[in-house]
C-alpha positions in Angstrom: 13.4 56.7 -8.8 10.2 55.5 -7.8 9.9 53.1 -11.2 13.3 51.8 -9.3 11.7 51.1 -6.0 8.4 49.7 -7.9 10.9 47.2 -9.7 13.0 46.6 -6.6 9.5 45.5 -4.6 8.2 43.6 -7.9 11.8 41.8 -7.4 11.6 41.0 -4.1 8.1 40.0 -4.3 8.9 36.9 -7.1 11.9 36.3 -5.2 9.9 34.8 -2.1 7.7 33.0 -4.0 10.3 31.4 -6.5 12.8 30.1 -3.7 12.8 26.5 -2.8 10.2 25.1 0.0 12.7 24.7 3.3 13.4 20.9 4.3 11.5 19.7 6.4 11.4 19.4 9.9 12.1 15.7 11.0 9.2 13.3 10.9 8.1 14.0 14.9 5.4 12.5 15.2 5.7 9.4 12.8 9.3 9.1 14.6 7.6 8.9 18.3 4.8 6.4 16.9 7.5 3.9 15.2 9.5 3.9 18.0 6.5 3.3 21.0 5.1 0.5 18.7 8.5 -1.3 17.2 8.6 -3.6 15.7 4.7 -3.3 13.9 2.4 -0.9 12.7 1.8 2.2 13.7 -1.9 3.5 15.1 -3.6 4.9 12.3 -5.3 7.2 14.6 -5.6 9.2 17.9 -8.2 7.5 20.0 -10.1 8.1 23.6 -12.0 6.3 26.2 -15.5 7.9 24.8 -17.4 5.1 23.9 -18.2 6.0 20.6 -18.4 4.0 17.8 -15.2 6.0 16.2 -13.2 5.1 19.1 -14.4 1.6 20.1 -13.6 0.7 16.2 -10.4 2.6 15.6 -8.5 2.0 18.9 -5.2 -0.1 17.7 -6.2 0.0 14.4 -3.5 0.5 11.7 -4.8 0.7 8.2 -2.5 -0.7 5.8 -2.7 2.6 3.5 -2.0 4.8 6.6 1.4 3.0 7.3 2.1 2.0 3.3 2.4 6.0 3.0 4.2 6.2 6.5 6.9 4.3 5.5 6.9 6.2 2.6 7.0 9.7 4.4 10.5 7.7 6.2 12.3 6.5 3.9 12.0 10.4 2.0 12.9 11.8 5.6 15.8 9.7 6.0 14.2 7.3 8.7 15.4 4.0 7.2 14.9 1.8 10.6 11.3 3.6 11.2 10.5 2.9 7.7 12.0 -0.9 7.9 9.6 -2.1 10.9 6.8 -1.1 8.9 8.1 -2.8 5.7 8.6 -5.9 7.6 5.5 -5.6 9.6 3.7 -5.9 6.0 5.7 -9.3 4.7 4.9 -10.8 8.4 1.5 -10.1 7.5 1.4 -11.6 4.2 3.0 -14.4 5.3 1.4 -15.3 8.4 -2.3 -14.5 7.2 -4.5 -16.7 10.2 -6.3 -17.9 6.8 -5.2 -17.3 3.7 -1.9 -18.3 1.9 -2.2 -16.4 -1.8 0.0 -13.8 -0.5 -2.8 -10.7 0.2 -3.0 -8.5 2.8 -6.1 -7.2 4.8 -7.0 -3.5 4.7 -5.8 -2.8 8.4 -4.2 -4.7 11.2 -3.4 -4.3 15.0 -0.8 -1.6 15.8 1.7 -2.1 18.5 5.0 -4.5 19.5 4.8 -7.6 17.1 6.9 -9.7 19.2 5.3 -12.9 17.4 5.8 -14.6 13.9 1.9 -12.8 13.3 0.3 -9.8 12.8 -3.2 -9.9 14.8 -6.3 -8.4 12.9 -7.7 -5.5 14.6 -11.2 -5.7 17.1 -13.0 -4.1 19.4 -15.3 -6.0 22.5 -19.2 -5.1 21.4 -20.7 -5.0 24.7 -24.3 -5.4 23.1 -23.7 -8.6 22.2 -21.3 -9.6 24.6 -18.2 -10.7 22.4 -15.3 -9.7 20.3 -16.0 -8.7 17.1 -14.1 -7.3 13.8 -14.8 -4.7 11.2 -15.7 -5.6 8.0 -13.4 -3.5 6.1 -10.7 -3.8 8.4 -10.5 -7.5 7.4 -11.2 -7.5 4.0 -8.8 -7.0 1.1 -8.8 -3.5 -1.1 -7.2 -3.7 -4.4 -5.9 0.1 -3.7 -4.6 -0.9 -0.3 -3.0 -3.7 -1.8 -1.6 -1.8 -4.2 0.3 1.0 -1.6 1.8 -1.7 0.2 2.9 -2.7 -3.0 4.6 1.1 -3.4 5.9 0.6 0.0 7.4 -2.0 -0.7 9.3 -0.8 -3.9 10.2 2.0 -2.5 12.1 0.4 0.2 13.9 -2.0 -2.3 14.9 0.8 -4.4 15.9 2.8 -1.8 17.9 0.4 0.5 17.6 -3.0 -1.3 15.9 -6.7 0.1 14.9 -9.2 -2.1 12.2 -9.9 0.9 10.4 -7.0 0.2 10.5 -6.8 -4.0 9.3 -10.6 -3.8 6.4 -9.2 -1.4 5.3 -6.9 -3.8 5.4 -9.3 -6.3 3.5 -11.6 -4.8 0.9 -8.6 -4.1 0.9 -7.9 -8.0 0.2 -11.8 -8.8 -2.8 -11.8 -6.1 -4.4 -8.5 -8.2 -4.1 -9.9 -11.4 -5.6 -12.9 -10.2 -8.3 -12.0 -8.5 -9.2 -8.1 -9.8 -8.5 -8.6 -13.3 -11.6 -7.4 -15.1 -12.7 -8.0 -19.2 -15.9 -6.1 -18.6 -15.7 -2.8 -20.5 -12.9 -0.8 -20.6 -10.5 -3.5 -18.6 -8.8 -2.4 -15.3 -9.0 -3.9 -12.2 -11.9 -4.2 -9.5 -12.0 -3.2 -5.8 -10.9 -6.6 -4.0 -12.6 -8.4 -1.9 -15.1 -8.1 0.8 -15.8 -9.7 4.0 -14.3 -12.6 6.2 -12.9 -15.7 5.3 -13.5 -18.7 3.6 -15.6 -16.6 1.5 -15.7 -12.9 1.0 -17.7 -11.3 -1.8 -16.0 -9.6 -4.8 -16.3 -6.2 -5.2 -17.5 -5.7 -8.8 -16.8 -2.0 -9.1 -14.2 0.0 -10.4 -12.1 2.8 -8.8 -10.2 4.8 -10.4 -8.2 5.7 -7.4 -7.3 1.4 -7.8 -6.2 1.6 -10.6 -3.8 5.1 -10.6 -2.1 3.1 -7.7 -1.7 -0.1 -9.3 -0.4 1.7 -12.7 2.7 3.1 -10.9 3.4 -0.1 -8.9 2.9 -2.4 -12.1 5.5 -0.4 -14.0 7.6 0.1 -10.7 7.7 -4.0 -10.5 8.4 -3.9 -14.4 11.7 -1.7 -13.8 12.4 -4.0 -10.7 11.9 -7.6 -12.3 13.2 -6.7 -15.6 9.4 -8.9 -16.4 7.5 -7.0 -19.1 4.4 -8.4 -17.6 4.1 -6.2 -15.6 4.5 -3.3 -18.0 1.5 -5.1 -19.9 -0.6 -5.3 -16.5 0.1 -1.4 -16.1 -0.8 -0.7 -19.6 -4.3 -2.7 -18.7 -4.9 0.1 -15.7 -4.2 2.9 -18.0 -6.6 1.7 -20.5 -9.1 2.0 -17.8 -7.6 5.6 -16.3 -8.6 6.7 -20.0 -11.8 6.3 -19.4 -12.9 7.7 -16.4 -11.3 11.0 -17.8 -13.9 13.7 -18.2 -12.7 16.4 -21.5 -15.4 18.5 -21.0 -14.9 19.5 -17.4 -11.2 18.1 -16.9 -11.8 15.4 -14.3 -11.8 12.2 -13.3 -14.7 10.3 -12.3 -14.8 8.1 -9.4 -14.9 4.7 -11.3 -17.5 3.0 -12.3 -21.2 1.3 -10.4 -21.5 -2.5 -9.7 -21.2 -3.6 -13.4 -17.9 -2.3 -14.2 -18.6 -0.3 -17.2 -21.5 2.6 -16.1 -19.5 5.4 -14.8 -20.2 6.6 -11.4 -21.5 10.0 -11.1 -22.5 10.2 -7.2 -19.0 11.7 -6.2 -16.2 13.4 -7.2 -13.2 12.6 -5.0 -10.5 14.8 -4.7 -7.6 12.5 -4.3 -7.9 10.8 -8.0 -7.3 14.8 -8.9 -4.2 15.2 -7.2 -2.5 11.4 -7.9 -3.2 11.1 -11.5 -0.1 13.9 -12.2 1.8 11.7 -9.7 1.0 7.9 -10.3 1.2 8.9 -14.2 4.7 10.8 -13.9 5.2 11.7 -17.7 2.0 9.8 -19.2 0.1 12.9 -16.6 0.4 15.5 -19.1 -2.5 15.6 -20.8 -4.6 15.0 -17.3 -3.0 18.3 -15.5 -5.9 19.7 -16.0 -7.5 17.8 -12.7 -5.6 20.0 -10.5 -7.6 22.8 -12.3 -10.8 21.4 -11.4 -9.4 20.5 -7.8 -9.2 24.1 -7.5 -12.0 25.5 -8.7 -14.5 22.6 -7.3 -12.9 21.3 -4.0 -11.1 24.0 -2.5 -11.8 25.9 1.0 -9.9 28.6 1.6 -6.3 27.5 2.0 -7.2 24.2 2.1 -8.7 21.2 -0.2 -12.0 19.4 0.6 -12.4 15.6 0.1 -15.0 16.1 -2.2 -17.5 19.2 -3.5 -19.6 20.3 -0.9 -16.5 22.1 0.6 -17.8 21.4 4.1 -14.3 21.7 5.6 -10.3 21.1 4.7 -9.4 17.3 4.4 -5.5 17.7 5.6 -4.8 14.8 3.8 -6.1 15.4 0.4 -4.6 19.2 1.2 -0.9 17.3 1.6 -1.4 15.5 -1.6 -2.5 18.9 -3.9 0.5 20.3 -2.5 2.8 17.7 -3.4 1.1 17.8 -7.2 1.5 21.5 -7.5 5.3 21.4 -6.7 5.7 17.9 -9.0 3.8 19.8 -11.6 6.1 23.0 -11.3 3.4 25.4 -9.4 5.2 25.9 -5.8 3.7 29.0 -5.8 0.5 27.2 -5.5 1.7 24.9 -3.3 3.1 27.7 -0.8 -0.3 28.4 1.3 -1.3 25.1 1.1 2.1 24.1 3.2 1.5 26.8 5.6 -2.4 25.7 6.4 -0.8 22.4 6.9 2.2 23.5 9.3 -0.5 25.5 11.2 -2.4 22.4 11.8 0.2 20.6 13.4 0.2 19.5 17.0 3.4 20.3 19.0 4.5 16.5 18.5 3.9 17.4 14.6 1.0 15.5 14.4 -1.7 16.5 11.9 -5.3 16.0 12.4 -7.6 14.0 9.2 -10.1 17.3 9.3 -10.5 20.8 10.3 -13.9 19.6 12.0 -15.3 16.7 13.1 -18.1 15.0 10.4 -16.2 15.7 7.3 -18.4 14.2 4.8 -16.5 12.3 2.0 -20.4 10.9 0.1 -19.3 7.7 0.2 -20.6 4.9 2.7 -19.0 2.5 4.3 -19.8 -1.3 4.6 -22.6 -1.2 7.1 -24.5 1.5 5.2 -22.9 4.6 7.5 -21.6 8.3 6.3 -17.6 7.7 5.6 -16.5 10.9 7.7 -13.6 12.3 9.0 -12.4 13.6 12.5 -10.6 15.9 14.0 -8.3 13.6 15.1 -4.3 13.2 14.6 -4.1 10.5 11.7 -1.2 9.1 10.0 -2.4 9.0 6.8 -2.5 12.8 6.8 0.7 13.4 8.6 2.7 11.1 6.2 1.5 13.4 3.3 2.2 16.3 5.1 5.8 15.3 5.5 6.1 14.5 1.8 4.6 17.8 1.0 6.9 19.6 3.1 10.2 17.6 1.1 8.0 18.6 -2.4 8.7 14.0 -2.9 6.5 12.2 -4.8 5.5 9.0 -3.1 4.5 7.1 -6.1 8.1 6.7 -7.8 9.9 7.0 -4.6 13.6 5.9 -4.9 12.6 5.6 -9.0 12.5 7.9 -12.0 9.1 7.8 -13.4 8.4 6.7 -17.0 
């Protein structure tokens, strides 16, 4: 009787763990933003009236990542006319650039009703010096930024169709391989471009985080055009991807320094962990082993760090381990990781970028400041959130992977 009852319990006890995450709750808070800001892009963050330098830079600010994986959050929730303001939000800004005409976009722009044929670049007044001024990353061009709008994109066209938004992405794709294509080493592609026009400085580095999102959207465009090229171009990334894998530990590095072919030691980010199961889809397999060193190098308690000082839980990167676990058939994994991120919603469902405020990443940004996040609500890490709670993949969205 009581090896019965042990059984019964054992029974029971897989039985919770092997069900099927619920659906998820409708996007809330992505909904409410779409919706108070159509037609445009949604405010990457929650600002105040504080006068810091967080707020003064950030108010209005929509980063073109944050709403890239927005739309994508929408369209897997269903939210087809939420998802098609930002889509069209990003071909207004490709083809209304107040400069350029080769078909890039900048790394953020101004949130809120686009009632004209243009999509205003984000600013902030500097009372010090008495004028308006811009950020420099705002306005500059990222290849991986480029390259989620690109996913976007594609995963609106598969999803619902428009030849305006698969001839975006395109376009996007032709501006990387013309300006980030790189012979130095192992191939790939470099960051972008930095800094206002007529002449912004190259970025001569390479990320592998770039290059994982340009993989997926290179063969995504292949499948779309029926144009091998692109296949080709993707192939190019991988060769790079290779690279920066680590055997010994089972990791990837960063990317490379300033040369394009020295590997870059100084951090270890936890997102090119997570995405390389996702952006690779079957290619992955012999990387799963990232999610392994995820766990045992950037994880706090239920929760992920950004990188491995483990000075707090980046929601974000959190969202996106989740979503590997469950791709990667490990939803038991994946379970606490879901409830630390339901438990950090607001009552609008809003999530916050951090646990704390000062979240170190170890990277810098262009003025030579600590990259940190806040404990504020973010889109980025909401979006991810909402994927992670559906189990989708936002890489092959709408698409089976290769």
């Amino acid at each position: 009787m009581v090896r019965i009852v042990r059984i019964l319990l054992i029974w029971i006890y897989l039985m919770q763990w092997s069900v099927a995450p619920t659906e998820a709750a409708p996007p809330r808070y992505l909904v409410a933003l779409a919706q108070a800001n159509q037609p445009g892009f949604l405010p990457s963050y929650e600002t105040r009236k504080s006068g810091t330098p967080f707020d003064l830079v950030m108010a209005g600010t929509a980063f073109t990542y944050d709403n890239a994986v927005a739309a994508l959050a929408l369209i897997a929730t269903g939210r087809r006319q939420q998802a098609q303001q930002i889509v069209d939000a990003l071909v207004t800004a490709q083809n209304s650039d107040r400069f350029w005409k080769d078909g890039r976009l900048r790394n953020a722009y101004r949130s809120g009703s686009k009632k004209e044929a243009q999509v205003a670049l984000p600013g902030f007044w500097d009372n010090k010096a008495n004028r308006w001024s811009e950020d420099e990353f705002q306005v500059s061009t990222h290849t991986g930024n480029v390259a989620w709008a690109m996913l976007a994109l594609l995963g609106y066209y598969d999803s619902y169709g428009g030849q305006q938004y698969l001839q975006a992405a395109v376009r996007l794709g032709e501006w990387v391989e013309n300006n980030c294509r790189d012979n130095r080493g192992n191939g790939g592609y470099t960051g972008g471009l930095s800094g206002w026009e007529p002449s912004p400085a190259k970025l001569t580095y390479k990320s592998t985080e770039h290059n994982l999102d340009l993989y997926a959207a290179f063969e995504r465009l292949a499948l779309d055009t029926g144009n091998r090229v692109w296949h080709e171009r993707a192939l190019y990334a991988l060769r790079f991807l290779d690279s920066m894998w680590d055997p010994r530990e089972g990791k990837f590095w960063t990317g490379t320094a300033l040369d394009g072919i020295a590997i870059n030691r100084s951090v270890i980010p936890l997102d090119v962990q997570a995405w390389a199961p996702l952006a690779l889809g079957k290619r992955g397999k012999p990387y799963l082993r990232a999610l392994t060193y995820a766990q045992s190098h950037h994880r706090v308690a239920n929760g992920f760090d950004f990188n491995t000082d483990r000075d707090g839980i980046w929601y974000e990167g959190t969202a996106q381990m989740a979503v590997a676990y469950q791709y990667t058939g490990q939803p038991i994994k994946a379970r606490p990781l879901l409830a630390t991120l339901a438990a950090a919603r607001n009552p609008a469902g809003g999530l916050p970028a951090a646990n704390r405020n000062g979240l170190t990443t170890g990277f810098q940004l262009s003025d030579g400041q600590p990259w940190l996040y806040f404990k504020r609500l973010h889109v980025g890490a909401t979006a991810w959130a909402d994927l992670a709670a559906l189990g989708r993949n936002p890489f092959w969205l709408g698409r089976n992977e290769l």
